[in-house]
C-alpha positions as CSV (number, residue, x, y, z in Angstrom):
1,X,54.8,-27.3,92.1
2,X,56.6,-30.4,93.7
3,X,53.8,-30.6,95.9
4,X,51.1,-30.4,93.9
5,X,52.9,-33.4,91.6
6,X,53.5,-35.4,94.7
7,X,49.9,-34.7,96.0
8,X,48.4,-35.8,92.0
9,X,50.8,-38.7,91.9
10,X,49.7,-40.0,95.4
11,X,46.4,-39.6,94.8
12,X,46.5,-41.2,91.3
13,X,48.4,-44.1,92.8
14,X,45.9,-44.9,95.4
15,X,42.8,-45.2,92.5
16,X,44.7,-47.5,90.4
17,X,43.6,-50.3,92.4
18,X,40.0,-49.4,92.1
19,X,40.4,-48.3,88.3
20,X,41.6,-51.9,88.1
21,X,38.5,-53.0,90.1
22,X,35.8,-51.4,87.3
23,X,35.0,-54.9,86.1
24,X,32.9,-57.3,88.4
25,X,35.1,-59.8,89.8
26,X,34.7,-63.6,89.4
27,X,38.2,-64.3,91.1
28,X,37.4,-64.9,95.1
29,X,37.1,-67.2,98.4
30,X,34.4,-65.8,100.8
31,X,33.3,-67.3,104.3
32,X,29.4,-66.7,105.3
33,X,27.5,-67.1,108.6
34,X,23.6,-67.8,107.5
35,X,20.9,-67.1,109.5
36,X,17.8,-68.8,108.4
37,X,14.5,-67.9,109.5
38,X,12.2,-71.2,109.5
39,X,9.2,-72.0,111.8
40,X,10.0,-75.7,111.5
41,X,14.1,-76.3,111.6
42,X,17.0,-73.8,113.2
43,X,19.2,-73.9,109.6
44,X,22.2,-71.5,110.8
45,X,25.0,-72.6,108.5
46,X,28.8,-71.6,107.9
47,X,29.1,-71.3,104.3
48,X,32.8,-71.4,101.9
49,X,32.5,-70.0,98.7
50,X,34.8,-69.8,96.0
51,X,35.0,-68.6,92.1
52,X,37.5,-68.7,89.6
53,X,37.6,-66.9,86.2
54,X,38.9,-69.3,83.6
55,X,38.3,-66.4,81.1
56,X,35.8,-65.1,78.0
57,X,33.6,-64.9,81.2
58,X,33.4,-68.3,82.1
59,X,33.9,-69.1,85.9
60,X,33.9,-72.1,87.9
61,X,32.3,-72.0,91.9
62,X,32.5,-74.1,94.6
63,X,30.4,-73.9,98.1
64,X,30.6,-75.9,101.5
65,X,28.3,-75.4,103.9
66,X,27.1,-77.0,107.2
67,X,24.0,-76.4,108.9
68,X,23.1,-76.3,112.7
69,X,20.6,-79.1,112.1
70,X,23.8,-81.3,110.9
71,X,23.3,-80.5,106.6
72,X,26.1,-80.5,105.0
73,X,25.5,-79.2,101.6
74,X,28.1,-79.0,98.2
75,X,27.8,-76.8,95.2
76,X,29.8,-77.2,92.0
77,X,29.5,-75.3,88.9
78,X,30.1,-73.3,86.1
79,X,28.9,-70.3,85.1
80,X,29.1,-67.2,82.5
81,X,29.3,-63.8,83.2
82,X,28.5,-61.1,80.7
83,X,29.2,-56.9,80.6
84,X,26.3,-55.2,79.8
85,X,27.7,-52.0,81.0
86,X,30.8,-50.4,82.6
87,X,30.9,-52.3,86.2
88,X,27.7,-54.5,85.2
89,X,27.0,-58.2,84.4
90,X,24.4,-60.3,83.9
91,X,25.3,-64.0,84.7
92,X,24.2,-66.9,84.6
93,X,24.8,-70.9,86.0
94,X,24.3,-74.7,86.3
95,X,25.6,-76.2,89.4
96,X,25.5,-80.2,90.3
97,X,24.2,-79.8,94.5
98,X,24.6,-82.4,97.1
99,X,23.3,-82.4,100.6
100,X,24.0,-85.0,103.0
101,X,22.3,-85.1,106.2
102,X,24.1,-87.1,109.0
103,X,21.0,-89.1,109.4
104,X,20.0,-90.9,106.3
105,X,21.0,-90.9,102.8
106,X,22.3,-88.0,101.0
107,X,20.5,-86.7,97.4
108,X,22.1,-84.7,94.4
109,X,20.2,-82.7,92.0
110,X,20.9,-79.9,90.2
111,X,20.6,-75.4,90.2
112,X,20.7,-72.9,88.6
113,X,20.9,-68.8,88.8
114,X,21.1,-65.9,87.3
115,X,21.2,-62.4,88.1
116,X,23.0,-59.1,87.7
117,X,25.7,-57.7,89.6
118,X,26.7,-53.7,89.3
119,X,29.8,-51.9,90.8
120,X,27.2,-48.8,91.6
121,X,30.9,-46.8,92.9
122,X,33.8,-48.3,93.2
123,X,33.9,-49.4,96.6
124,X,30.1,-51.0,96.5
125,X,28.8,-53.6,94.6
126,X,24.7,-54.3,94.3
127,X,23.3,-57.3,93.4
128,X,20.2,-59.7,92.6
129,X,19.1,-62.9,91.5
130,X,16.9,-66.1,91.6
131,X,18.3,-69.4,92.1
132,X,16.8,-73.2,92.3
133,X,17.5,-76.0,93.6
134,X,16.1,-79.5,92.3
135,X,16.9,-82.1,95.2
136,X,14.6,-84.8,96.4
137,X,15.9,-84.1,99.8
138,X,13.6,-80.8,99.8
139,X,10.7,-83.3,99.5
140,X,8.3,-82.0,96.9
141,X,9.4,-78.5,97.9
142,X,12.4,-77.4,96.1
143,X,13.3,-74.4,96.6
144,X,13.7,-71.0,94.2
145,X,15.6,-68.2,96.1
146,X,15.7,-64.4,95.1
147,X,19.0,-63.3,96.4
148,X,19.6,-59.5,96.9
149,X,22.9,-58.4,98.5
150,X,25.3,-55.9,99.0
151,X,29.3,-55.4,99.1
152,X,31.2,-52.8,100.7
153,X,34.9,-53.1,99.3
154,X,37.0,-50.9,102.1
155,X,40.1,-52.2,99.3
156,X,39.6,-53.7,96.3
157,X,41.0,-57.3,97.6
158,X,38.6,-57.2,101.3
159,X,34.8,-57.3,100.6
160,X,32.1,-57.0,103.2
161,X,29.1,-58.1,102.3
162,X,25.2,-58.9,103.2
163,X,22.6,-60.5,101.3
164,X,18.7,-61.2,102.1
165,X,17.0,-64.9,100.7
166,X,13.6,-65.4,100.5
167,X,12.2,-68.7,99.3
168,X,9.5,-67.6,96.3
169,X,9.7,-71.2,95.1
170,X,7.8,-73.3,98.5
171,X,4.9,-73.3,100.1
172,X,6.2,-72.7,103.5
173,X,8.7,-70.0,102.1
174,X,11.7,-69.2,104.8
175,X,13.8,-66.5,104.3
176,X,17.6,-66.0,105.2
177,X,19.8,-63.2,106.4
178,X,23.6,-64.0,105.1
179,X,27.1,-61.9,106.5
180,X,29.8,-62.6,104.9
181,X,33.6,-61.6,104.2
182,X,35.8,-61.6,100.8
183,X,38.8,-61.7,99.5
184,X,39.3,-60.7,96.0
185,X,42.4,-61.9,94.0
Protein backbone atom coordinates (compact mmCIF):
# COMPACT_ATOMS: atom_id res chain seq x y z
CA UNK A 1 0.00 0.00 0.00
CA UNK A 2 2.95 2.45 0.84
CA UNK A 3 4.18 1.79 -2.44
CA UNK A 4 1.54 2.14 -4.44
CA UNK A 5 0.94 5.76 -2.54
CA UNK A 6 4.50 6.71 -3.08
CA UNK A 7 4.46 5.41 -6.76
CA UNK A 8 0.75 7.69 -7.26
CA UNK A 9 2.22 10.57 -5.36
CA UNK A 10 5.51 10.55 -7.54
CA UNK A 11 3.81 10.29 -10.49
CA UNK A 12 1.23 12.99 -9.68
CA UNK A 13 4.07 15.26 -8.66
CA UNK A 14 5.84 14.97 -11.87
CA UNK A 15 2.39 16.11 -14.11
CA UNK A 16 1.84 19.11 -12.02
CA UNK A 17 4.14 20.96 -14.03
CA UNK A 18 2.62 20.08 -17.26
CA UNK A 19 -1.06 20.40 -15.71
CA UNK A 20 0.21 23.88 -15.05
CA UNK A 21 1.44 24.12 -18.67
CA UNK A 22 -2.35 23.45 -20.28
CA UNK A 23 -2.62 27.04 -21.17
CA UNK A 24 -0.39 28.42 -24.17
CA UNK A 25 2.34 30.42 -22.82
CA UNK A 26 2.98 34.12 -23.63
CA UNK A 27 5.82 34.34 -20.76
CA UNK A 28 9.32 33.52 -22.73
CA UNK A 29 12.94 34.53 -24.16
CA UNK A 30 13.92 32.30 -27.16
CA UNK A 31 17.22 32.42 -29.35
CA UNK A 32 16.71 31.36 -33.26
CA UNK A 33 19.34 30.53 -36.01
CA UNK A 34 17.42 31.36 -39.55
CA UNK A 35 18.19 29.94 -42.54
CA UNK A 36 16.83 31.78 -45.46
CA UNK A 37 16.56 30.40 -48.75
CA UNK A 38 16.86 33.37 -51.43
CA UNK A 39 18.35 33.22 -55.07
CA UNK A 40 19.46 36.85 -54.67
CA UNK A 41 20.95 37.61 -50.87
CA UNK A 42 22.46 34.77 -48.20
CA UNK A 43 19.85 36.27 -45.19
CA UNK A 44 21.12 33.73 -42.32
CA UNK A 45 20.23 35.60 -39.15
CA UNK A 46 20.49 35.03 -35.26
CA UNK A 47 17.23 35.97 -33.99
CA UNK A 48 16.20 37.14 -29.77
CA UNK A 49 12.72 36.85 -29.05
CA UNK A 50 10.96 37.65 -26.10
CA UNK A 51 7.09 37.89 -24.77
CA UNK A 52 5.63 38.90 -21.71
CA UNK A 53 2.03 38.43 -20.42
CA UNK A 54 0.77 41.59 -18.82
CA UNK A 55 -2.55 39.72 -18.37
CA UNK A 56 -6.50 39.39 -19.79
CA UNK A 57 -4.32 38.05 -22.70
CA UNK A 58 -2.51 40.91 -23.60
CA UNK A 59 1.29 40.40 -24.22
CA UNK A 60 4.06 42.58 -25.12
CA UNK A 61 7.15 41.02 -27.70
CA UNK A 62 10.34 42.11 -28.53
CA UNK A 63 12.82 40.65 -31.43
CA UNK A 64 16.56 41.42 -32.39
CA UNK A 65 17.91 39.98 -35.21
CA UNK A 66 21.05 40.33 -37.41
CA UNK A 67 21.47 39.05 -40.71
CA UNK A 68 24.60 37.54 -42.59
CA UNK A 69 24.14 40.31 -45.25
CA UNK A 70 24.75 42.96 -42.21
CA UNK A 71 20.49 43.59 -41.36
CA UNK A 72 19.83 44.29 -38.33
CA UNK A 73 16.23 44.19 -37.78
CA UNK A 74 13.82 45.32 -34.36
CA UNK A 75 10.28 44.22 -33.57
CA UNK A 76 8.11 45.76 -30.89
CA UNK A 77 4.65 45.06 -30.07
CA UNK A 78 1.68 44.15 -28.48
CA UNK A 79 -0.49 41.59 -28.99
CA UNK A 80 -3.75 39.56 -27.65
CA UNK A 81 -4.12 36.16 -27.11
CA UNK A 82 -7.49 34.47 -26.85
CA UNK A 83 -8.61 30.52 -25.55
CA UNK A 84 -10.74 29.06 -27.88
CA UNK A 85 -10.30 25.73 -26.38
CA UNK A 86 -8.43 23.85 -23.63
CA UNK A 87 -4.58 24.37 -24.78
CA UNK A 88 -5.70 26.66 -27.88
CA UNK A 89 -5.48 30.41 -28.86
CA UNK A 90 -6.00 32.36 -31.49
CA UNK A 91 -3.85 35.60 -31.37
CA UNK A 92 -3.39 38.36 -32.81
CA UNK A 93 -0.68 41.70 -33.19
CA UNK A 94 0.59 45.10 -34.25
CA UNK A 95 4.23 45.56 -34.01
CA UNK A 96 6.33 48.97 -35.00
CA UNK A 97 9.57 47.15 -37.25
CA UNK A 98 12.83 48.68 -37.94
CA UNK A 99 15.61 47.46 -40.04
CA UNK A 100 18.87 49.09 -40.38
CA UNK A 101 21.27 48.08 -42.87
CA UNK A 102 24.88 49.02 -42.14
CA UNK A 103 24.95 50.67 -45.57
CA UNK A 104 22.46 53.34 -45.97
CA UNK A 105 19.59 54.63 -44.03
CA UNK A 106 17.43 52.56 -41.88
CA UNK A 107 13.27 52.42 -42.52
CA UNK A 108 10.41 51.66 -39.95
CA UNK A 109 7.02 50.54 -40.82
CA UNK A 110 4.74 48.49 -39.27
CA UNK A 111 3.26 44.25 -38.93
CA UNK A 112 1.04 42.51 -38.03
CA UNK A 113 0.05 38.55 -37.36
CA UNK A 114 -2.19 36.42 -36.32
CA UNK A 115 -2.58 32.80 -35.96
CA UNK A 116 -3.36 29.87 -33.69
CA UNK A 117 -1.32 28.07 -31.38
CA UNK A 118 -2.53 24.44 -29.76
CA UNK A 119 -0.86 22.41 -26.96
CA UNK A 120 -1.81 19.14 -29.27
CA UNK A 121 -0.24 16.99 -25.79
CA UNK A 122 1.36 18.42 -23.29
CA UNK A 123 4.85 18.26 -24.25
CA UNK A 124 4.15 19.65 -28.05
CA UNK A 125 2.81 22.72 -29.17
CA UNK A 126 1.59 23.22 -33.08
CA UNK A 127 1.24 26.35 -34.66
CA UNK A 128 0.37 28.71 -37.77
CA UNK A 129 0.10 32.05 -38.98
CA UNK A 130 0.49 34.91 -41.52
CA UNK A 131 2.38 37.91 -40.74
CA UNK A 132 3.32 41.36 -42.83
CA UNK A 133 5.55 43.55 -42.85
CA UNK A 134 5.11 47.23 -44.35
CA UNK A 135 8.81 48.73 -44.77
CA UNK A 136 10.03 50.68 -47.65
CA UNK A 137 13.25 48.99 -47.21
CA UNK A 138 11.55 45.82 -48.85
CA UNK A 139 11.18 48.15 -51.91
CA UNK A 140 7.76 47.69 -53.32
CA UNK A 141 7.88 44.09 -52.13
CA UNK A 142 6.83 43.77 -48.58
CA UNK A 143 6.53 40.83 -47.39
CA UNK A 144 3.44 38.43 -45.93
CA UNK A 145 4.85 35.35 -44.19
CA UNK A 146 2.75 32.09 -43.35
CA UNK A 147 4.60 30.77 -40.35
CA UNK A 148 4.04 26.98 -39.41
CA UNK A 149 6.13 25.59 -36.53
CA UNK A 150 6.49 23.14 -34.04
CA UNK A 151 7.59 22.86 -30.16
CA UNK A 152 8.83 19.95 -28.41
CA UNK A 153 8.72 20.88 -24.57
CA UNK A 154 11.17 17.98 -22.91
CA UNK A 155 10.00 20.28 -19.49
CA UNK A 156 7.57 22.67 -19.39
CA UNK A 157 10.28 25.64 -18.88
CA UNK A 158 12.86 24.22 -22.11
CA UNK A 159 11.19 24.38 -25.60
CA UNK A 160 12.65 23.10 -28.83
CA UNK A 161 11.30 24.35 -31.54
CA UNK A 162 11.22 24.57 -35.65
CA UNK A 163 9.19 26.59 -37.83
CA UNK A 164 8.96 26.87 -41.88
CA UNK A 165 8.43 30.70 -43.62
CA UNK A 166 7.33 31.09 -46.91
CA UNK A 167 6.89 34.57 -48.41
CA UNK A 168 3.07 34.36 -50.00
CA UNK A 169 3.19 38.18 -50.05
CA UNK A 170 6.33 38.91 -53.09
CA UNK A 171 6.87 38.23 -56.22
CA UNK A 172 10.21 36.59 -55.83
CA UNK A 173 8.85 34.66 -52.63
CA UNK A 174 11.90 33.11 -50.44
CA UNK A 175 11.22 30.82 -47.89
CA UNK A 176 12.99 30.26 -44.45
CA UNK A 177 13.76 27.26 -42.27
CA UNK A 178 14.06 28.65 -38.37
CA UNK A 179 15.69 26.38 -35.10
CA UNK A 180 15.26 27.72 -32.18
CA UNK A 181 15.43 27.18 -28.29
CA UNK A 182 12.96 28.38 -25.25
CA UNK A 183 12.75 29.04 -22.05
CA UNK A 184 9.45 29.36 -20.50
CA UNK A 185 8.86 31.34 -17.25
Amino acid sequence: MKKQLFVSATALALMMPYAAMADVNYNFVELDYIMADDDDVDADAIRLKGSLEFGGGVYGLLEYGTQDNDIDTVSLGVGYGYTVADGTDIYGALSVEHIEPDVGDGETGFGVRAGVRSLIIPELELRGGIRHVDNDLFMDDDPTLLELGVQYLPIPQVGILAEYWADVGSDDGHDSILVGARYNF
